[in-house]
C-alpha positions in Angstrom: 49.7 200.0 118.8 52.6 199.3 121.3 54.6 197.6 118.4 54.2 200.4 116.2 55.3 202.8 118.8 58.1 200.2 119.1 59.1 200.0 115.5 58.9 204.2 115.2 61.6 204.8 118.7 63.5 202.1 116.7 63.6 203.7 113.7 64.7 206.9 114.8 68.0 205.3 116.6 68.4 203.7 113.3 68.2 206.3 111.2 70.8 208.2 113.3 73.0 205.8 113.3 73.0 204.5 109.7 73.3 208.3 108.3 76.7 208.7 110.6 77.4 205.6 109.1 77.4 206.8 106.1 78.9 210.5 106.2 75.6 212.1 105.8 75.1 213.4 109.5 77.9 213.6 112.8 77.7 211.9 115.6 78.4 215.2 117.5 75.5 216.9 115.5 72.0 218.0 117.4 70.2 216.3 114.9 71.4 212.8 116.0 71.6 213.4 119.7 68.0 214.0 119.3 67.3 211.0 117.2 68.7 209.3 119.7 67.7 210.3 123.0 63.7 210.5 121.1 64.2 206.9 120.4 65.4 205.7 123.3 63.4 207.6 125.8 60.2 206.1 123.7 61.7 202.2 124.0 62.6 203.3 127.6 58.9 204.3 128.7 57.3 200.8 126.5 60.3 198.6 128.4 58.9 200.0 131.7 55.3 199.3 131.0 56.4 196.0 130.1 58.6 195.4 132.9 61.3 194.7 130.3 64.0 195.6 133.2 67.4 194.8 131.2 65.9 196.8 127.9 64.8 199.7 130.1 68.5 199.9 131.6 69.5 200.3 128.2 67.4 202.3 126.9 67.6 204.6 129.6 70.8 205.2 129.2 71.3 205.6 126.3 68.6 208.1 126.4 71.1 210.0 129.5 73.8 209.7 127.4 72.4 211.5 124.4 71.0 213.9 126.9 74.1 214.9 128.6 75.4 215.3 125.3 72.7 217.5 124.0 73.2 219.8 127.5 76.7 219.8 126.7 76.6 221.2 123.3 73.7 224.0 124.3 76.6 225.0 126.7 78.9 225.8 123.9 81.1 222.9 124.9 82.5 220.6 122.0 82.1 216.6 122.1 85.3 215.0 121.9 85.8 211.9 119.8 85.5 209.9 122.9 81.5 210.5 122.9 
């Protein structure tokens, strides 16, 4: 069950990532800030169950980072090309 969970938080970074790839959603959009921080909060929680300590660093934040950036827009403020 764990690699399935595994394979679905995956999937979702992926999915983000190769549709700004490819034009069809921004990487300043809520729909991939979600993607994102979804994903990575899911790897985040099976890295720390498996005391997978350099994956949960990354996944964590990563998972921050999409956070902050989802706060940011709800705020009205606009991502710069630097995010």
């Amino acid at each position: 069950m764990d690699q399935l969970v595994q394979i679905v938080g995956a999937m979702l970074i992926l999915i983000a990532y190769a549709a700004a790839q490819f034009g069809a959603m921004s990487q300043h959009s809520r729909g991939y800030l979600v993607l994102n921080l979804v994903g990575s909060a899911v790897l985040a929680v099976l890295a720390f169950y498996e005391e997978l300590w350099g994956f949960l660093l990354l996944e964590a934040v990563w998972a921050a980072v999409s956070l902050w950036s989802l706060v940011q827009l709800a705020r009205g403020r606009r991502l710069s090309a630097g995010h």
